[in-house]
DONUVO-573828 format. One record per residue (C-alpha): residue number from 1; residue in one letter; x, y, z. Coordinates in nm, 4 decimals. Layout:
BEGIN
+-----+---+----------+----------+----------+
|   k | r |        x |        y |        z |
+-----+---+----------+----------+----------+
| NUM | A |        X |        Y |        Z |
...
+-----+---+----------+----------+----------+
This chain:
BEGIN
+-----+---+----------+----------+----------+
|   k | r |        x |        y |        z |
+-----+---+----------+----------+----------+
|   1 | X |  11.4280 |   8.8646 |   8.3420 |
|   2 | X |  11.4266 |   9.0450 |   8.0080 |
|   3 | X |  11.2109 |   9.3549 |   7.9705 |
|   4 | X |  10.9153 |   9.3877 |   7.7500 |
|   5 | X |  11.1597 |   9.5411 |   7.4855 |
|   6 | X |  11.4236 |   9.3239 |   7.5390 |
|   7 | X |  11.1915 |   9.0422 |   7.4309 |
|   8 | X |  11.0308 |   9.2114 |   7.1459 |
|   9 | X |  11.3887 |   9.2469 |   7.0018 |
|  10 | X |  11.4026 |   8.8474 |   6.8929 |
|  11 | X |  11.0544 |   8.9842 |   6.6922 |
|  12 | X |  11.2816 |   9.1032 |   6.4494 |
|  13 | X |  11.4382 |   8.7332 |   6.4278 |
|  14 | X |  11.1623 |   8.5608 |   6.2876 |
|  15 | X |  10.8514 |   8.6226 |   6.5148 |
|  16 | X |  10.6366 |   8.7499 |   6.1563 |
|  17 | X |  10.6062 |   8.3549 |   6.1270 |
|  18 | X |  10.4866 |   8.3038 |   6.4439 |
|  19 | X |  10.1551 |   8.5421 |   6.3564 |
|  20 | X |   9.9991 |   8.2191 |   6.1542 |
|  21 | X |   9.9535 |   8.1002 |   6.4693 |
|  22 | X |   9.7339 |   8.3442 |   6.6276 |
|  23 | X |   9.3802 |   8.3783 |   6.5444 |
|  24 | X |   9.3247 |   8.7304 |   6.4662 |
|  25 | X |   9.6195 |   8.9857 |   6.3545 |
|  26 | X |   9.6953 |   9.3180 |   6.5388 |
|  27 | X |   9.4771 |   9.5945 |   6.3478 |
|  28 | X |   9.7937 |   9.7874 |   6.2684 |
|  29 | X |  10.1542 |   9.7491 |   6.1267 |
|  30 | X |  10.3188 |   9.9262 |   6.3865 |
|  31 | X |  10.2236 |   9.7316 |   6.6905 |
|  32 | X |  10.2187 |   9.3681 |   6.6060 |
|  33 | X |  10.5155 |   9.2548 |   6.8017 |
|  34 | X |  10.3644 |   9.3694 |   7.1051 |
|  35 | X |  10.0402 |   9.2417 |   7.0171 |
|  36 | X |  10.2118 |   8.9118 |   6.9235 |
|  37 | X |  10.3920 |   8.9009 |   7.2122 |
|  38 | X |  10.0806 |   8.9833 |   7.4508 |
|  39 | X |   9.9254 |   8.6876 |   7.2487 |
|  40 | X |  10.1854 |   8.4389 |   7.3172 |
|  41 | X |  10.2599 |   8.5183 |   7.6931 |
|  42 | X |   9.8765 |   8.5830 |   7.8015 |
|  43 | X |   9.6158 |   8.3124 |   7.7032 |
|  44 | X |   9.2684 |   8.3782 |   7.6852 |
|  45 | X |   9.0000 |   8.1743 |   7.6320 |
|  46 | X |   9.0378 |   7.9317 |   7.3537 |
|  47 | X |   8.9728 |   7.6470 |   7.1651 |
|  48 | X |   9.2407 |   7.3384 |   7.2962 |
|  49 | X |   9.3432 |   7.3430 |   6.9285 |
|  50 | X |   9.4776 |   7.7061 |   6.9544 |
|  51 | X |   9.5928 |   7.6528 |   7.2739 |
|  52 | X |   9.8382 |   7.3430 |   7.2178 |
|  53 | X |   9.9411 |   7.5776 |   6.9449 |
|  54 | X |  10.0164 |   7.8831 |   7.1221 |
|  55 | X |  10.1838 |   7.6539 |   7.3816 |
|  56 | X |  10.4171 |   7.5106 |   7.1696 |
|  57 | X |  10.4984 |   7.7878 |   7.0063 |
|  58 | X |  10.5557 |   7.9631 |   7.3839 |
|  59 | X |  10.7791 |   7.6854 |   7.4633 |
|  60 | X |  10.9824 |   7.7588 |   7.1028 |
|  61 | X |  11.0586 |   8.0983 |   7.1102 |
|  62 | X |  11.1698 |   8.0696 |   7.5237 |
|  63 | X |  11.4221 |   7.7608 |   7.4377 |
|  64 | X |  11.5316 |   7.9325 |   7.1288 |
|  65 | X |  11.5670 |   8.3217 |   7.2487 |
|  66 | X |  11.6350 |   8.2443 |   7.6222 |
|  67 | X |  11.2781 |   8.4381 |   7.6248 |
|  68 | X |  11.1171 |   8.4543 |   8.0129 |
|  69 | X |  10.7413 |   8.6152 |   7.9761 |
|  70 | X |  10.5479 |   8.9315 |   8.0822 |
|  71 | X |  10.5269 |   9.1082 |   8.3025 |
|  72 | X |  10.8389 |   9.3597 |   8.3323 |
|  73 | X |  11.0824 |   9.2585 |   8.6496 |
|  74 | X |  10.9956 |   9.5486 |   8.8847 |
|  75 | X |  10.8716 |   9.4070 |   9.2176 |
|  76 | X |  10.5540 |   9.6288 |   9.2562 |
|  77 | X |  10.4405 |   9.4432 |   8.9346 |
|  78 | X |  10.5799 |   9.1160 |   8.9802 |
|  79 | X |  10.3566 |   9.1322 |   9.3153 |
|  80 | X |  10.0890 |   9.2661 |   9.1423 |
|  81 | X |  10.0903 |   8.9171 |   8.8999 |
|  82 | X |  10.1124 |   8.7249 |   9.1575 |
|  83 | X |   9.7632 |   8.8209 |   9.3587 |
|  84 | X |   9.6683 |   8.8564 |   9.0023 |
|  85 | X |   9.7353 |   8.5010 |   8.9161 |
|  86 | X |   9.6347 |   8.3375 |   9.2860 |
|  87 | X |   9.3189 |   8.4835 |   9.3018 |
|  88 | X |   9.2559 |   8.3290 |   8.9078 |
|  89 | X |   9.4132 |   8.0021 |   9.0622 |
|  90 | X |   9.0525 |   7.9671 |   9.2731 |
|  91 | X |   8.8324 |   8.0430 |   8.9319 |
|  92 | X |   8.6236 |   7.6746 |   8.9594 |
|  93 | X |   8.5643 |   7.7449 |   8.5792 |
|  94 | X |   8.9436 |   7.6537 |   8.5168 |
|  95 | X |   9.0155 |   7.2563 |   8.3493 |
|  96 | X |   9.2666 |   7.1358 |   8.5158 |
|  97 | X |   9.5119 |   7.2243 |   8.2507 |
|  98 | X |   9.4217 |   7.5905 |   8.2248 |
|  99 | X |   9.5218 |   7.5359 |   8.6702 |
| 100 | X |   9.8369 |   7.3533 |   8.5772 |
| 101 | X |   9.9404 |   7.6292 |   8.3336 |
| 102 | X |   9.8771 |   7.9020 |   8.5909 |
| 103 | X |  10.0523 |   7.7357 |   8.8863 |
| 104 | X |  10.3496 |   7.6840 |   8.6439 |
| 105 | X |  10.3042 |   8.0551 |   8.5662 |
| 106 | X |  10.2746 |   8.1372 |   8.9627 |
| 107 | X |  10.6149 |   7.9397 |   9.0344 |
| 108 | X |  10.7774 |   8.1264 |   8.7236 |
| 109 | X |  10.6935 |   8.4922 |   8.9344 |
| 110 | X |  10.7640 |   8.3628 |   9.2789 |
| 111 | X |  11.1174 |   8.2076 |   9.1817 |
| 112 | X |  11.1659 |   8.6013 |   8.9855 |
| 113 | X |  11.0147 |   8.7081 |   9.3077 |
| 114 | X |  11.2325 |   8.5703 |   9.5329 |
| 115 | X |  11.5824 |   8.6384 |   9.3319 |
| 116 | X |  11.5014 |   8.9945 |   9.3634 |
| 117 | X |  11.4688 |   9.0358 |   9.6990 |
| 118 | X |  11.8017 |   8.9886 |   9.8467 |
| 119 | X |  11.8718 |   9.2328 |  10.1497 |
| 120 | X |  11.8852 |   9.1250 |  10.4961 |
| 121 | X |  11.8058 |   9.3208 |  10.8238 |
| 122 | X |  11.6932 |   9.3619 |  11.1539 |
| 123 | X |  11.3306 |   9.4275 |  11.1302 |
| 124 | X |  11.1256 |   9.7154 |  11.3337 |
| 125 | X |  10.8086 |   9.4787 |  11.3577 |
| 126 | X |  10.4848 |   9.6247 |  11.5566 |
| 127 | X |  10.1850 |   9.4157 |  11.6428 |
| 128 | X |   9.8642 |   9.6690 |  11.7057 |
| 129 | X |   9.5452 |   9.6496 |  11.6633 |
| 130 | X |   9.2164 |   9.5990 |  11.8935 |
| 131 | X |   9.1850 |   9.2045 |  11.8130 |
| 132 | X |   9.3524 |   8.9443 |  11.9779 |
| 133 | X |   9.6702 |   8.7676 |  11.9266 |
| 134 | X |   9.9424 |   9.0785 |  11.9154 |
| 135 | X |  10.1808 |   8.9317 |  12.1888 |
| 136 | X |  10.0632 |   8.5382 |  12.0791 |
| 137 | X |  10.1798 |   8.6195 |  11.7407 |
| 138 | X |  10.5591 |   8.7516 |  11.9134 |
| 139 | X |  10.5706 |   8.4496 |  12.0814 |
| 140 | X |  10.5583 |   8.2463 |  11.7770 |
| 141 | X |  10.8162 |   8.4305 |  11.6153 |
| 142 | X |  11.0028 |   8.4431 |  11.9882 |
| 143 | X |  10.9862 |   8.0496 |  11.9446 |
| 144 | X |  11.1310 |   8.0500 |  11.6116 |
| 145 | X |  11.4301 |   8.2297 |  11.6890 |
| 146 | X |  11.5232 |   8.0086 |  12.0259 |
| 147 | X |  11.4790 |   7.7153 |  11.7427 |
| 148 | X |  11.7659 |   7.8702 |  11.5223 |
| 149 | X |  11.9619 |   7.8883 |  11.8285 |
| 150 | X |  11.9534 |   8.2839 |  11.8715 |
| 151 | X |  11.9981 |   8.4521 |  12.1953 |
| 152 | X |  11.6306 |   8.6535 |  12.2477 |
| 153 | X |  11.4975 |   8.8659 |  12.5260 |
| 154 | X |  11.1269 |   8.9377 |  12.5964 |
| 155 | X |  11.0481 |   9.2510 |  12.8328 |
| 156 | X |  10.6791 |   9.2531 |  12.9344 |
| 157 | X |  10.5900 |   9.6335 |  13.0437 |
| 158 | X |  10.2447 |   9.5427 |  13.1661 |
| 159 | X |  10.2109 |   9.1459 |  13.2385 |
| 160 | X |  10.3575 |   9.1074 |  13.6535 |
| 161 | X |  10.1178 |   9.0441 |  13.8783 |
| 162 | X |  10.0661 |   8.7113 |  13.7459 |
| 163 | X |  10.3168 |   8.4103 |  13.6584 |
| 164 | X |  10.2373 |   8.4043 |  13.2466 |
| 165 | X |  10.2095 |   8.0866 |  13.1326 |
| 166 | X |  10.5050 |   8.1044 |  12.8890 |
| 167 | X |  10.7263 |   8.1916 |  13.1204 |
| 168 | X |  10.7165 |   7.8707 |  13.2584 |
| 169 | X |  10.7625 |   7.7464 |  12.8590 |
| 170 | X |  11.0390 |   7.8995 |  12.8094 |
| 171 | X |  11.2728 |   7.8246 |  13.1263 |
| 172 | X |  11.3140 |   7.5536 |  12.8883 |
| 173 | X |  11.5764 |   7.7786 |  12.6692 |
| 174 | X |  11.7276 |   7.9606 |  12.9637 |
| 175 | X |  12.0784 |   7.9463 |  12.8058 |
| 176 | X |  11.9155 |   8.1512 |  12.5156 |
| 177 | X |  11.6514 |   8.3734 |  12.6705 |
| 178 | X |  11.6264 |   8.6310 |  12.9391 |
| 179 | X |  11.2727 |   8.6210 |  13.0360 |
| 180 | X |  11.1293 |   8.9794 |  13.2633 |
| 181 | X |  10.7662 |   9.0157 |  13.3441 |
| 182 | X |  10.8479 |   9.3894 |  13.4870 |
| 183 | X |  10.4583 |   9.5289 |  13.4960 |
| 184 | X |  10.2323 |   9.4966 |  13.7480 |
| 185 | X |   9.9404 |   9.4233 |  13.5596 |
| 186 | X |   9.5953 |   9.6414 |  13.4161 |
| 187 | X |   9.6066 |  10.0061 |  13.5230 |
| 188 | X |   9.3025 |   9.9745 |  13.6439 |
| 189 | X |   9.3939 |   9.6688 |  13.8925 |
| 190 | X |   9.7433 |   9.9245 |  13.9711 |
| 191 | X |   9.5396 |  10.2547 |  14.0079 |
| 192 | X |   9.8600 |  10.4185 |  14.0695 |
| 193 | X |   9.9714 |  10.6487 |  13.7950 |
| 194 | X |  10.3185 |  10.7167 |  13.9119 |
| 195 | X |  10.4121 |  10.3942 |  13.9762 |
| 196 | X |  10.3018 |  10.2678 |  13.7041 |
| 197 | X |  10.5379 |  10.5329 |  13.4943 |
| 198 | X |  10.8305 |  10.3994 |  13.7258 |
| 199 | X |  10.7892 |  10.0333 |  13.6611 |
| 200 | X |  10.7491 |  10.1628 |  13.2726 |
| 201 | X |  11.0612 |  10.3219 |  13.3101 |
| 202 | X |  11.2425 |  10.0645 |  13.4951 |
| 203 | X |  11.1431 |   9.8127 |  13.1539 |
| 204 | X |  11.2451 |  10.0715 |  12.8959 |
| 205 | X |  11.5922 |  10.0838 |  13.0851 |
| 206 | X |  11.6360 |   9.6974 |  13.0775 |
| 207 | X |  11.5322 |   9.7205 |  12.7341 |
| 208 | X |  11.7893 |   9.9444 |  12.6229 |
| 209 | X |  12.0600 |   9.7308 |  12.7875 |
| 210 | X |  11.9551 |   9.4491 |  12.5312 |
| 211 | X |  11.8603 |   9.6935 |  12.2969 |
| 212 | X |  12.2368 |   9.7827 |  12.3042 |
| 213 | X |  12.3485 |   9.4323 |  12.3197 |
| 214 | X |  12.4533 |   9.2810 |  11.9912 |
| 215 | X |  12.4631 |   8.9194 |  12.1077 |
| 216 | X |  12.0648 |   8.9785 |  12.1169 |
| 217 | X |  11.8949 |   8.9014 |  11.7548 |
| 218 | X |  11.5270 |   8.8973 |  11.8733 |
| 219 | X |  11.3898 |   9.1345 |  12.1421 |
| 220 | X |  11.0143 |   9.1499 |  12.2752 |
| 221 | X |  10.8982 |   9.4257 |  12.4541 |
| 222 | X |  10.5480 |   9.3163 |  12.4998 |
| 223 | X |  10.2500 |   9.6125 |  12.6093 |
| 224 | X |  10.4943 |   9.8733 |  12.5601 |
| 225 | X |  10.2088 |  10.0124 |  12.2955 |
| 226 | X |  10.0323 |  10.0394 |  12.5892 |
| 227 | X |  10.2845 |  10.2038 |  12.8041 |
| 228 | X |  10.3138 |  10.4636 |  12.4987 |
| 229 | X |   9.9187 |  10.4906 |  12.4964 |
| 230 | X |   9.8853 |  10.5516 |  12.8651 |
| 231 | X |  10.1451 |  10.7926 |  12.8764 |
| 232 | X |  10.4366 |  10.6545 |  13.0914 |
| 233 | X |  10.7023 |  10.6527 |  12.8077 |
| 234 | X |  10.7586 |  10.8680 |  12.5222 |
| 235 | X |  10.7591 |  10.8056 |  12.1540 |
| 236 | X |  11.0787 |  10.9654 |  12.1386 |
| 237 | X |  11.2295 |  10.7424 |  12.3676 |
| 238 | X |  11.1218 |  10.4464 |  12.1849 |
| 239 | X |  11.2485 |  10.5995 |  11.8804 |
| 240 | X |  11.5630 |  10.6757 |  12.0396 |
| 241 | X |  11.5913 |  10.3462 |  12.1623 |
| 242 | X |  11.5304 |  10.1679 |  11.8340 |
| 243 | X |  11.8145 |  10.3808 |  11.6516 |
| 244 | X |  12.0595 |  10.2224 |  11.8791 |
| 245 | X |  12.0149 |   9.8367 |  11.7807 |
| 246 | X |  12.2501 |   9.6531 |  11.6586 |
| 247 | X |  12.1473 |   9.6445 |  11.2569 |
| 248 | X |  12.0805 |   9.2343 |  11.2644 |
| 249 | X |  11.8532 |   9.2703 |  11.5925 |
| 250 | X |  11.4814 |   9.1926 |  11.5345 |
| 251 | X |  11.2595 |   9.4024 |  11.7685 |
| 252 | X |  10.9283 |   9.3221 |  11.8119 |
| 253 | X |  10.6415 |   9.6046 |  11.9722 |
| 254 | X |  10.2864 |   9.4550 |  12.0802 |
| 255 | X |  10.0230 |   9.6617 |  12.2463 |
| 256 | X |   9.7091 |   9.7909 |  12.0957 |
| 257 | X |   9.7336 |  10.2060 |  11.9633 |
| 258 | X |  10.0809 |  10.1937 |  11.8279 |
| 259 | X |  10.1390 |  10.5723 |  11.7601 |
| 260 | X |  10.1703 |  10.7247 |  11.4128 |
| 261 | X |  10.5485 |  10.7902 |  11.4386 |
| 262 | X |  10.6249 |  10.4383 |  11.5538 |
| 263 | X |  10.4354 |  10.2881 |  11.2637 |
| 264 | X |  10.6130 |  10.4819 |  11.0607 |
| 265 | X |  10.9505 |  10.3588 |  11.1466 |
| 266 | X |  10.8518 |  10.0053 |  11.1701 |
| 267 | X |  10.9383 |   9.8074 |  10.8642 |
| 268 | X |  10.6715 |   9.5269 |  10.9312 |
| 269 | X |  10.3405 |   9.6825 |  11.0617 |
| 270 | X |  10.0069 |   9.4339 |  11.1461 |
| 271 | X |   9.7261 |   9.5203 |  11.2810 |
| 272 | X |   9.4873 |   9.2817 |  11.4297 |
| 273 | X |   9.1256 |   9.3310 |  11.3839 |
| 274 | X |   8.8932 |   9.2401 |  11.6221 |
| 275 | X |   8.5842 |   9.0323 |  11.4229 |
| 276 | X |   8.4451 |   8.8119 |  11.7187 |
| 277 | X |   8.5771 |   8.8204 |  12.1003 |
| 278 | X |   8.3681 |   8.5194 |  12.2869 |
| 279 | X |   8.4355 |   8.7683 |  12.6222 |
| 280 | X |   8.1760 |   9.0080 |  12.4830 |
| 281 | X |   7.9782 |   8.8130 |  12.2837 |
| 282 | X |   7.9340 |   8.4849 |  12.5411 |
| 283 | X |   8.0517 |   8.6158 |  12.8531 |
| 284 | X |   8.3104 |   8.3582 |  12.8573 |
| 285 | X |   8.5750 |   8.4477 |  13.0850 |
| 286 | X |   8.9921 |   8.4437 |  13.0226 |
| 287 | X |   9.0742 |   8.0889 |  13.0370 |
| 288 | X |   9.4480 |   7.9005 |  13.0231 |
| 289 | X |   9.6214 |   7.8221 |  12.7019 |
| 290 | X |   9.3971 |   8.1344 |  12.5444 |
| 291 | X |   9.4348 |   8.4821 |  12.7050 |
| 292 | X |   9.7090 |   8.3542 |  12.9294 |
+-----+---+----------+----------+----------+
């Protein structure tokens, strides 16, 4: 996508002509390409005489000068036109011409969007947060890697003492995924500190031997937030651990209180907020298919 001075270049071409078509002329000599150009690439409200004009004369100068409009191609603003755009999108005021013309716009910035961003990696993700739906959220992405045929591991440092539900799922894919519930449940049901720190310990080892593992492109270590929060591991360790993945590996962290450093590291970071839980609110107790 040409810059903003790349296109006013072709102003120099012919675009004086072009200024009979706008209905009021920049106060000054020195900036009326850009305020030609601002014209022509930013409607406003107008009459639908003036804007079939402006639209045709859009459509010229992009077939003739290879012209693709504002904004400038750095991400950061091509984001920022997007929202920008979306949030107009909803505007009930809008005919539905003045909708089809920003949708057309919205495509133009995704498709400029999209051929920027090219790079591929194995993401740091961390699901935190006090609301529910950290470790159902994993599982979803957990479901989409088994789907494009990727080996995946899930290591759950607090779920044990109880068969989880999608364990039983997933034996489904057991050529594809090694499944360990290696917890022993709430630390208030284990009331045991240094066990607890043991069985923690015994997960973070298994987790470095598919942390280590190339053949592995999506690992889940489920609760180990909570395992950090608690005490029984180390940031550092997790840290440590993380620096050793293979660079296409996807590693996934769940467990409310992610710490500071950890979010830091983490390339994909959400937090999920807790609005309405029907266990406080109703009494209504964990049920099957929900919490578990």
């Amino acid at each position: 996508m040409e810059s903003v001075t790349q296109v006013t270049d072709f102003a120099t071409y012919g675009l004086t002509s072009a200024l009979r078509f706008l209905p009021l002329r920049p106060k000054s000599q020195g900036n009326w390409q850009q305020a030609a150009m601002l014209r022509l690439t930013q409607p406003q409200k107008r009459s639908a005489a003036v804007r079939k004009r402006h639209g045709s004369m859009r459509k010229l100068l992009r077939s003739r000068f290879s012209m693709t409009s504002i904004p400038p191609n750095s991400s950061p603003e091509l984001d920022a036109v997007a929202a920008s755009l979306t949030a107009e999108s909803t505007e009930s005021s809008l005919s539905a011409d003045q909708y089809k013309r920003k949708m057309a716009r919205r495509k133009e910035v995704q498709q400029q969007r999209l051929a920027e961003r090219t790079a591929e990696k194995g993401l740091i993700i961390v699901h935190t947060g006090n609301g529910k739906g950290k470790t159902t959220a994993a599982l979803g992405m957990v479901l989409r890697s088994l789907g494009h045929g990727y080996r995946v591991a899930i290591i759950q440092f607090i779920k044990g003492a109880w068969e989880p539900a999608e364990k039983a799922v997933f034996d489904k894919w057991a050529d594809q995924l090694d499944f360990h519930a290696l917890g022993e449940g709430f630390t208030w049901e284990t009331q045991d500190r240094d066990r607890d720190i043991a069985k923690a310990t015994a997960a973070w080892d298994m987790a470095l031997t598919y942390l280590r593992n190339p053949a592995y492109r999506t690992i889940l270590l489920d609760e180990v937030n909570i395992a950090l929060k608690h005490g029984f591991l180390t940031v550092d360790q997790i840290l440590a651990g993380l620096a050793e993945k293979s660079p296409d590996t996807h590693v996934i962290l769940t467990g409310r209180g992610a710490p500071p450093a950890l979010i830091e590291q983490a390339d994909l970071v959400t937090e999920m907020k807790l609005i309405k839980h029907p266990f406080r609110e109703q009494g209504v107790k964990a049920q099957p298919g929900i919490e578990f």
